[in-house]
Biopython code that builds the backbone (N, CA, C, O; Angstrom):
import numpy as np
from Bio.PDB.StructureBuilder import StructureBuilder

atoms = [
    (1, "UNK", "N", (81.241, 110.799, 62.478)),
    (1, "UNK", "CA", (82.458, 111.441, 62.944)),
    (1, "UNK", "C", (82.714, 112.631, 62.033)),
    (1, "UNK", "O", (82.381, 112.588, 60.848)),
    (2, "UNK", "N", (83.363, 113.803, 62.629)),
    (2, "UNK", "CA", (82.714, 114.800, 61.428)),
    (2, "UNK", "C", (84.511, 115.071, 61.350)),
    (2, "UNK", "O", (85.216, 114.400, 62.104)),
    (3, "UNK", "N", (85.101, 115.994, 60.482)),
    (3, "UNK", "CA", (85.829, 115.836, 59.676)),
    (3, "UNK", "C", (86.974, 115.824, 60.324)),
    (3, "UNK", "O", (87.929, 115.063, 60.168)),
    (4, "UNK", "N", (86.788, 117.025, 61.333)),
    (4, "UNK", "CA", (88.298, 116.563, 62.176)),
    (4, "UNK", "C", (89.003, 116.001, 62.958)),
    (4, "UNK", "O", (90.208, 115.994, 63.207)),
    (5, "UNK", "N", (87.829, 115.357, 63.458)),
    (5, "UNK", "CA", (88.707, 113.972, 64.148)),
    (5, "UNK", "C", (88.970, 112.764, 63.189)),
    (5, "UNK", "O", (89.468, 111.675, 63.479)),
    (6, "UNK", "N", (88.606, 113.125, 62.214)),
    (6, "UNK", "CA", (88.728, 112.093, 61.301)),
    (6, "UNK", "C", (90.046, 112.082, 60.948)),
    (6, "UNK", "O", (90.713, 111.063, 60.767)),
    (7, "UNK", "N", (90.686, 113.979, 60.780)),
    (7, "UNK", "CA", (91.401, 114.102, 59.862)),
    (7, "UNK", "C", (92.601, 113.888, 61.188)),
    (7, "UNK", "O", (93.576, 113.169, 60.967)),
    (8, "UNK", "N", (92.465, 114.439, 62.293)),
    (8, "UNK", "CA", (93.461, 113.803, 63.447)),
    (8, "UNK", "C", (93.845, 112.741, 63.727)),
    (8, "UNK", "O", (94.708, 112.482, 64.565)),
    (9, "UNK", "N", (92.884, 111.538, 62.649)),
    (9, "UNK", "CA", (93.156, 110.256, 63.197)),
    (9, "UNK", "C", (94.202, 110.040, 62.166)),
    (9, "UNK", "O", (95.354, 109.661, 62.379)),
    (10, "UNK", "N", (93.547, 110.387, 60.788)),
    (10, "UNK", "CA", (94.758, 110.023, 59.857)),
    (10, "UNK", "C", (95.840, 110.606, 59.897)),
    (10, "UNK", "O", (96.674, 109.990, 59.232)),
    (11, "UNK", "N", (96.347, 111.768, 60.497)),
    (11, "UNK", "CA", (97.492, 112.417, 60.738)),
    (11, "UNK", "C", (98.150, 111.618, 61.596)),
    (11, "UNK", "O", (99.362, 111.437, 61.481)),
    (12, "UNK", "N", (97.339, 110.989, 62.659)),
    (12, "UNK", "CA", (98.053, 110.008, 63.783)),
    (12, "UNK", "C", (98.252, 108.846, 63.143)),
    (12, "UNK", "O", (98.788, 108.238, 64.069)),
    (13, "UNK", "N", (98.231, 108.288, 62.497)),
    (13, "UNK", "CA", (98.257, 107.022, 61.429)),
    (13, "UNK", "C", (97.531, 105.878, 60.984)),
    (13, "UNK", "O", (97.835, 104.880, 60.331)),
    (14, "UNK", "N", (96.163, 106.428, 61.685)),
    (14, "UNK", "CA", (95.181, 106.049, 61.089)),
    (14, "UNK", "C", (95.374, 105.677, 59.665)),
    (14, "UNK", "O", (96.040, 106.532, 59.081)),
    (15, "UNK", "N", (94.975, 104.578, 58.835)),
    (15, "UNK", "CA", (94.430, 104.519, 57.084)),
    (15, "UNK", "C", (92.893, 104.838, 57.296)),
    (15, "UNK", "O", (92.138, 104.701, 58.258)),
    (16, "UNK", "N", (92.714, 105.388, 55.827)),
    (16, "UNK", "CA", (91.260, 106.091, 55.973)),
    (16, "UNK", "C", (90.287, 104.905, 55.928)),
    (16, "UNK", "O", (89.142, 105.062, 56.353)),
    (17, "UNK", "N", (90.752, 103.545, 55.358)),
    (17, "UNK", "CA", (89.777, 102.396, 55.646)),
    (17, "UNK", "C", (89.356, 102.266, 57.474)),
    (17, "UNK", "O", (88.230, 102.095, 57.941)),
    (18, "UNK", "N", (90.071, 102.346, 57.889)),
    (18, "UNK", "CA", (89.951, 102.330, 59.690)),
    (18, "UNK", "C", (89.158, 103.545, 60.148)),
    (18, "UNK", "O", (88.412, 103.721, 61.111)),
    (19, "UNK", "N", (89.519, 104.251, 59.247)),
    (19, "UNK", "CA", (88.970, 105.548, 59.601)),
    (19, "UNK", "C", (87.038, 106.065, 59.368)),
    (19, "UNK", "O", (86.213, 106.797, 59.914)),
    (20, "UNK", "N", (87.098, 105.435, 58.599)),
    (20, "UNK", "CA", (85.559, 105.269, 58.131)),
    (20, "UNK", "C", (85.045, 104.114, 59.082)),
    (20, "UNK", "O", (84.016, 104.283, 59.737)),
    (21, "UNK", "N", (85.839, 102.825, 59.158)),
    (21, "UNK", "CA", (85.361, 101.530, 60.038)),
    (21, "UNK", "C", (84.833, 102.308, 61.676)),
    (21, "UNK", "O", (83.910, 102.111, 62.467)),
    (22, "UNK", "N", (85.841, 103.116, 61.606)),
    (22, "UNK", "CA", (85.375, 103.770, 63.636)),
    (22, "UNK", "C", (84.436, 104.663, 63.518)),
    (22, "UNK", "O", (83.468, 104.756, 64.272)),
    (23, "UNK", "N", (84.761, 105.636, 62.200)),
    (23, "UNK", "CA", (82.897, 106.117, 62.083)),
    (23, "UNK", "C", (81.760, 105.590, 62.283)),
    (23, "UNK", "O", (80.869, 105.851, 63.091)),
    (24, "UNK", "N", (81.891, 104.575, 61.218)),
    (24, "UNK", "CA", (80.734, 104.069, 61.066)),
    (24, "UNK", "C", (80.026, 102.770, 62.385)),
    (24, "UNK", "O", (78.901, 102.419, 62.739)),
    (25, "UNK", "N", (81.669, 102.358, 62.810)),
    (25, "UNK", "CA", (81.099, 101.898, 64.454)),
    (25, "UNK", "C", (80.600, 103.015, 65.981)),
    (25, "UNK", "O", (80.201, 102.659, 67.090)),
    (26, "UNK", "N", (80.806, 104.227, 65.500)),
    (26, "UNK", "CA", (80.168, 105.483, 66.512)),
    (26, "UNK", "C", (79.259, 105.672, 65.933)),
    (26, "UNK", "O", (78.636, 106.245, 66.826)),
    (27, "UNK", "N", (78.565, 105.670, 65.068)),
    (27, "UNK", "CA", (77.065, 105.866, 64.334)),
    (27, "UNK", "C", (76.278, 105.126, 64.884)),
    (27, "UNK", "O", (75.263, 105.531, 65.449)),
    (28, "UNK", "N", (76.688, 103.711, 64.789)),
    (28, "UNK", "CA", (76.004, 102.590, 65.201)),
    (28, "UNK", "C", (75.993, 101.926, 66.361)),
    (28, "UNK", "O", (74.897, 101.596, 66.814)),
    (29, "UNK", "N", (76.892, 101.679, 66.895)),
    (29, "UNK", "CA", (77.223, 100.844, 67.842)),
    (29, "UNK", "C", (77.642, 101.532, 69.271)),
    (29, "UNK", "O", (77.612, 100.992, 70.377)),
    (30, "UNK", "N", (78.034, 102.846, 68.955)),
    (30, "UNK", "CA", (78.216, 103.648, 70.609)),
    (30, "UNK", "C", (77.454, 104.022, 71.177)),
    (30, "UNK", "O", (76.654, 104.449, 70.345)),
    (31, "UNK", "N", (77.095, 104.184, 72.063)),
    (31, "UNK", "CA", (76.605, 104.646, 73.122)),
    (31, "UNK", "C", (75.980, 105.996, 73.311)),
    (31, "UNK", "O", (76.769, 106.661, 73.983)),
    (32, "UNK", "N", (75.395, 106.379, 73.149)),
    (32, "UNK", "CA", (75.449, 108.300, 72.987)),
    (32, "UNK", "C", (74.351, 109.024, 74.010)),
    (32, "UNK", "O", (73.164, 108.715, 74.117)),
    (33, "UNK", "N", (74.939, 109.888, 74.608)),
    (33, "UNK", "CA", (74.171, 110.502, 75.607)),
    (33, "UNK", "C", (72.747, 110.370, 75.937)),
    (33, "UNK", "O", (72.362, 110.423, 77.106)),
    (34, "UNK", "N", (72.051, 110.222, 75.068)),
    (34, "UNK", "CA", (70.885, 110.250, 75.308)),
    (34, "UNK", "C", (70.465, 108.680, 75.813)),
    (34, "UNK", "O", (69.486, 108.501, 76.538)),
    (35, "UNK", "N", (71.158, 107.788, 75.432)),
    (35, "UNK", "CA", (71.478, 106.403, 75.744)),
    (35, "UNK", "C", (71.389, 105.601, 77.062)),
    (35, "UNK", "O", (70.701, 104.726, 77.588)),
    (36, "UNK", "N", (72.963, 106.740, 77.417)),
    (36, "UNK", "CA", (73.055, 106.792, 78.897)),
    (36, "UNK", "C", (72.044, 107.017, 80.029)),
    (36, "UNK", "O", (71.666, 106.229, 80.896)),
    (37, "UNK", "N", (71.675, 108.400, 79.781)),
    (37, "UNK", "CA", (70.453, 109.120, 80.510)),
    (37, "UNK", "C", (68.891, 108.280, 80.534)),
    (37, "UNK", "O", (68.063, 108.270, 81.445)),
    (38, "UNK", "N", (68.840, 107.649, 79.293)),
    (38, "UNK", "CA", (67.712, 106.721, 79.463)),
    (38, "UNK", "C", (68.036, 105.672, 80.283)),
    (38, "UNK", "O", (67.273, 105.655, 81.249)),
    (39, "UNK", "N", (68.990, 104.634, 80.312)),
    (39, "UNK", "CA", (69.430, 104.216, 80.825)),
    (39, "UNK", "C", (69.690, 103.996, 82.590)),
    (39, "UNK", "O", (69.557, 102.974, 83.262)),
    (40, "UNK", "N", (70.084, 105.312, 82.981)),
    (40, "UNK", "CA", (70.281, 105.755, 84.031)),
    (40, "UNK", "C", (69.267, 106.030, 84.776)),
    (40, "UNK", "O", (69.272, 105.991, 86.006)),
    (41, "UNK", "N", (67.984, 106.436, 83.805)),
    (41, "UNK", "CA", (66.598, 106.502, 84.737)),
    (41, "UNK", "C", (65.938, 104.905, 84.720)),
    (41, "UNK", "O", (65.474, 104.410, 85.747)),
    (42, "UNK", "N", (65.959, 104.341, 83.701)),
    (42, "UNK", "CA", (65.402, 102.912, 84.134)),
    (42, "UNK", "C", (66.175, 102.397, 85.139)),
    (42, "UNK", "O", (65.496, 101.919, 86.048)),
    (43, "UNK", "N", (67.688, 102.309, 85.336)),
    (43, "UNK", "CA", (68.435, 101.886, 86.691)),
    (43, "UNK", "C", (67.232, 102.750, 88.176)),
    (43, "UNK", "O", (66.562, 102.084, 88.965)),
    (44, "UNK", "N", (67.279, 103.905, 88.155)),
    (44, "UNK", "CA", (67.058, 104.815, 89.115)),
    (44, "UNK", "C", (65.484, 104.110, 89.395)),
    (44, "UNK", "O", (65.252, 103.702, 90.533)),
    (45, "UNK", "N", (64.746, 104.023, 88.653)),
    (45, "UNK", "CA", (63.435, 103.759, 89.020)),
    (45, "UNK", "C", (63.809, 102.129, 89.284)),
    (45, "UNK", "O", (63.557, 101.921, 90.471)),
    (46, "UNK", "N", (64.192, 101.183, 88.798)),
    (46, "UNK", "CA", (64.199, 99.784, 89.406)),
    (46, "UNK", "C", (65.003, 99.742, 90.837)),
    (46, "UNK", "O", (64.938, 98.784, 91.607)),
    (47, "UNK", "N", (65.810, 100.991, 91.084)),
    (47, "UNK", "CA", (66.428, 100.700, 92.279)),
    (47, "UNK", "C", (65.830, 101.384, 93.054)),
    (47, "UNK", "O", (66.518, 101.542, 94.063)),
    (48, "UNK", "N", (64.780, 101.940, 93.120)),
    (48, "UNK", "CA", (63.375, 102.762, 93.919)),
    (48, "UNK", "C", (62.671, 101.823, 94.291)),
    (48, "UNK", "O", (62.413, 101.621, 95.477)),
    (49, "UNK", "N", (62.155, 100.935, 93.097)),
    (49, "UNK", "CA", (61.290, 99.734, 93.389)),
    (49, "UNK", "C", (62.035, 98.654, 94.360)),
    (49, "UNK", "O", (61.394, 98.189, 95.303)),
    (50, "UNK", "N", (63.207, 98.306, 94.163)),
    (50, "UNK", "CA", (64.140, 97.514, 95.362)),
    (50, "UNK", "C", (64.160, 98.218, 96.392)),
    (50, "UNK", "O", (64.217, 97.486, 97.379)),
    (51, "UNK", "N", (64.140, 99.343, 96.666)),
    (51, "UNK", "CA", (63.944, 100.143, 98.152)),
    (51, "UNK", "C", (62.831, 100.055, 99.110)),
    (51, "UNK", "O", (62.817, 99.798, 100.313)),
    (52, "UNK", "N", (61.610, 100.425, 97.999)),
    (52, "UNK", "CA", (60.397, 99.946, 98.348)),
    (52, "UNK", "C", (60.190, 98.266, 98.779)),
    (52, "UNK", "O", (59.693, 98.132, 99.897)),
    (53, "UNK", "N", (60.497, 96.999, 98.060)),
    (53, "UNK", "CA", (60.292, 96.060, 98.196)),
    (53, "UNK", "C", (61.056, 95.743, 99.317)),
    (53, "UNK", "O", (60.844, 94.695, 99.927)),
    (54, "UNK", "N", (62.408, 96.973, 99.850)),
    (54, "UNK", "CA", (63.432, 96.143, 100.989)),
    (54, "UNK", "C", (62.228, 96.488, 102.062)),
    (54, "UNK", "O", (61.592, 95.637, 102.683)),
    (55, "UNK", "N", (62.063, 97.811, 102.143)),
    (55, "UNK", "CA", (61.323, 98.644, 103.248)),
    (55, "UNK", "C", (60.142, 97.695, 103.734)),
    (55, "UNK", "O", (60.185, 97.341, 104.912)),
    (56, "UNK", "N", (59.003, 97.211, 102.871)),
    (56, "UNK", "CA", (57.872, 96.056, 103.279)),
    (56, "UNK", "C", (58.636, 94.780, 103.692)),
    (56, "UNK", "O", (57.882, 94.169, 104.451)),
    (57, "UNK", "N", (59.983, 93.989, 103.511)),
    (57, "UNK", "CA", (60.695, 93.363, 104.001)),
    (57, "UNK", "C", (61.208, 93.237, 105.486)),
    (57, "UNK", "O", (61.293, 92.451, 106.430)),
    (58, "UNK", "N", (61.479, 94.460, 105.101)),
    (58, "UNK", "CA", (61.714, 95.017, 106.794)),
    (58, "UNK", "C", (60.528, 95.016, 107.758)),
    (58, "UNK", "O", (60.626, 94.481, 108.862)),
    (59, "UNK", "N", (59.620, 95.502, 107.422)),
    (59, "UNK", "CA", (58.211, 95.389, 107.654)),
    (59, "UNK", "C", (58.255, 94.205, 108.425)),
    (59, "UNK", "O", (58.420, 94.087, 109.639)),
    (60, "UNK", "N", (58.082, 93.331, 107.540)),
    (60, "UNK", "CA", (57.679, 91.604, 107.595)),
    (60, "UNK", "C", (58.902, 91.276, 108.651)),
    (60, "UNK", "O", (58.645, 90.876, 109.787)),
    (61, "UNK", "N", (59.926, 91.427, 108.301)),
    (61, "UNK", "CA", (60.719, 90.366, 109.205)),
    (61, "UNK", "C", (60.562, 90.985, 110.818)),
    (61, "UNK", "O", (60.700, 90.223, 111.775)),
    (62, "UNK", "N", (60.299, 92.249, 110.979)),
    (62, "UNK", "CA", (60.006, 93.156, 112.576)),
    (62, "UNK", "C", (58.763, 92.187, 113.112)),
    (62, "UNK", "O", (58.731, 91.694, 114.239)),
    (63, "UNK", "N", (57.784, 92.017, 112.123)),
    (63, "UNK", "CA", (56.102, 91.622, 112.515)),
    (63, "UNK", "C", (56.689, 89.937, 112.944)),
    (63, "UNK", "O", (56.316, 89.570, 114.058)),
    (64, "UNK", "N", (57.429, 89.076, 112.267)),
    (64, "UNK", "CA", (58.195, 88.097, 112.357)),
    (64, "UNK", "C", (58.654, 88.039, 113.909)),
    (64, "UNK", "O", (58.136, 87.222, 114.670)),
    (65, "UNK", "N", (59.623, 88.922, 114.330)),
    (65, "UNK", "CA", (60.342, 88.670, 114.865)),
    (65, "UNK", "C", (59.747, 88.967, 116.347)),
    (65, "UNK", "O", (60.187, 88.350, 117.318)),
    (66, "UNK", "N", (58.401, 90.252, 116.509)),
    (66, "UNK", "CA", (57.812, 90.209, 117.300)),
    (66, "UNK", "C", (56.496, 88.677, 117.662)),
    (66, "UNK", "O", (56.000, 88.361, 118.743)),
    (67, "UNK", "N", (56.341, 88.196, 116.622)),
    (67, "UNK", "CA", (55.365, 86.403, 116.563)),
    (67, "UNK", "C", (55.948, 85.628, 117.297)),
    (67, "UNK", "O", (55.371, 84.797, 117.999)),
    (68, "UNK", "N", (57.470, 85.832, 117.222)),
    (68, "UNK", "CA", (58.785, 84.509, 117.481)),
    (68, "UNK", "C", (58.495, 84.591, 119.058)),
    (68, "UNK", "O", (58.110, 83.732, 119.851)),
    (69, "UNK", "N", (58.897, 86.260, 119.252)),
    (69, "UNK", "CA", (59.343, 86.627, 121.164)),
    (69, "UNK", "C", (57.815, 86.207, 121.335)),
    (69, "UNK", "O", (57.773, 85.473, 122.323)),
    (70, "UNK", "N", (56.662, 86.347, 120.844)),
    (70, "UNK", "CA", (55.497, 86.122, 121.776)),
    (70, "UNK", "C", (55.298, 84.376, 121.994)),
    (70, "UNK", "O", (54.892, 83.889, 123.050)),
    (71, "UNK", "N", (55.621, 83.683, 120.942)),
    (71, "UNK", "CA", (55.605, 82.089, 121.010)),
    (71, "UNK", "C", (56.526, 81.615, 122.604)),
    (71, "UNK", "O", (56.287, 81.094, 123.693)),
    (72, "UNK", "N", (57.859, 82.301, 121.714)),
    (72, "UNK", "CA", (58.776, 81.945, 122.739)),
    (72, "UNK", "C", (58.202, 81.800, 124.512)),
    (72, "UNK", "O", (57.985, 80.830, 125.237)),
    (73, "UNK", "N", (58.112, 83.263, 124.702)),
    (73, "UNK", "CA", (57.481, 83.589, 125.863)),
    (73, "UNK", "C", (56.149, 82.936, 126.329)),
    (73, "UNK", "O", (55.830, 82.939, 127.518)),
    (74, "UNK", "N", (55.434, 82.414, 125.427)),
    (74, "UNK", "CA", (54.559, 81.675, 125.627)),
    (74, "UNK", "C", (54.879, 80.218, 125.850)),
    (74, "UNK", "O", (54.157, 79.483, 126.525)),
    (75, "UNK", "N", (55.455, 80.016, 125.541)),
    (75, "UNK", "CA", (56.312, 78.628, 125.723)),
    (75, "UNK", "C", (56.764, 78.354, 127.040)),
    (75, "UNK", "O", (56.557, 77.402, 127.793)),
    (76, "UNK", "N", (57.615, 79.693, 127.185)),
    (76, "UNK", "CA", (58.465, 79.692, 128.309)),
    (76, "UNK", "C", (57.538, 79.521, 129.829)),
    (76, "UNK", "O", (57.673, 78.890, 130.877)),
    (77, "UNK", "N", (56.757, 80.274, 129.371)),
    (77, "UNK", "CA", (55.597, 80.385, 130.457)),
    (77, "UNK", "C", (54.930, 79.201, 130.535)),
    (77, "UNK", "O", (54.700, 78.894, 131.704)),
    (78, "UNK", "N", (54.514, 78.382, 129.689)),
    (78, "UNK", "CA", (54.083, 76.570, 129.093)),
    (78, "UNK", "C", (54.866, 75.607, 130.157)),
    (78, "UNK", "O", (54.285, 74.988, 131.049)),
    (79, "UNK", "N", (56.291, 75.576, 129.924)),
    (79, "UNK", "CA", (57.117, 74.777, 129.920)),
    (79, "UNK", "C", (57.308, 75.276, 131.866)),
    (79, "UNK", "O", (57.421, 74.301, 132.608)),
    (80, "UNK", "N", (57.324, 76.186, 132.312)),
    (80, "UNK", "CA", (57.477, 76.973, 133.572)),
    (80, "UNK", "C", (56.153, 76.218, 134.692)),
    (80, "UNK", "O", (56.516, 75.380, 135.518)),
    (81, "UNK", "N", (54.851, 76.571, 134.607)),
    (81, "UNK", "CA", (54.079, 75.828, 134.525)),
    (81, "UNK", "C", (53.980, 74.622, 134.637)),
    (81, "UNK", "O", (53.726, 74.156, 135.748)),
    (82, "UNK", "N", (54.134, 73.872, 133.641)),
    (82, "UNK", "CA", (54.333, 72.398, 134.054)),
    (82, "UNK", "C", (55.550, 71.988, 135.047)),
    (82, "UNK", "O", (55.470, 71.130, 135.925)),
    (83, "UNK", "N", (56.651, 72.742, 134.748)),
    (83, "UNK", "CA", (57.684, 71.381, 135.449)),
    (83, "UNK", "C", (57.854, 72.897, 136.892)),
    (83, "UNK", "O", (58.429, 72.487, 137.900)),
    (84, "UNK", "N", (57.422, 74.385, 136.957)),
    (84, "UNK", "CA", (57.833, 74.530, 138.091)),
    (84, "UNK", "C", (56.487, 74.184, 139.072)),
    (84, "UNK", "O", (56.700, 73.854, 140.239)),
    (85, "UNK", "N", (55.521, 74.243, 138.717)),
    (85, "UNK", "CA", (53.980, 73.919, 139.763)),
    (85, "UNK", "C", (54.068, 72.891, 140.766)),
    (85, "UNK", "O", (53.549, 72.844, 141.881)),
    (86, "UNK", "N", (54.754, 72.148, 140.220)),
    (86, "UNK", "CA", (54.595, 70.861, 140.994)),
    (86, "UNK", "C", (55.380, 70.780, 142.149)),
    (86, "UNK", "O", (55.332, 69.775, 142.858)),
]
sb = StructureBuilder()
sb.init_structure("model")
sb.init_model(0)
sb.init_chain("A")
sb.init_seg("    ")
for serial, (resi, resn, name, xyz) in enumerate(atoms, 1):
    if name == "N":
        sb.init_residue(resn, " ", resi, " ")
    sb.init_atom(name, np.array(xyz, "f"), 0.0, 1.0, " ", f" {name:<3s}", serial, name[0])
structure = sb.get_structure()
């Protein structure tokens, strides 16, 4: 923390023991831009990879759902067959 927010804090009533304590917790313990931005690209690329993994999902459940209508219909045609022929 460089001097003048330091010195704004103690004017605001900061004690300089507190005052060094919040320094020395922004040195260490905050967060700092470059942080973020790393951050923000590992989010960005894992939520690329969830896009990708929805998209082959989608995939699958279409290929699914066209298997189902052909059973079905095959069935239908099965079941038609037997009980209308007769």
């Amino acid at each position: 923390m460089s001097a003048v927010p330091a010195f704004k804090l103690v004017e605001a009533g900061f004690s300089q023991p507190q005052v060094e304590a919040l320094a020395e917790f922004m040195q260490t313990e905050a967060a700092r831009r470059s942080d973020l931005l790393e951050t923000e690209h590992r989010l960005e690329s894992k939520i690329g990879d969830v896009r990708q993994d929805v998209v082959k999902l989608d995939g699958r459940v279409l290929l699914l759902q066209w298997m189902i209508g052909f059973v079905l219909a095959f069935l239908v045609a099965i079941f038609a067959k037997l009980f209308l022929a007769h």
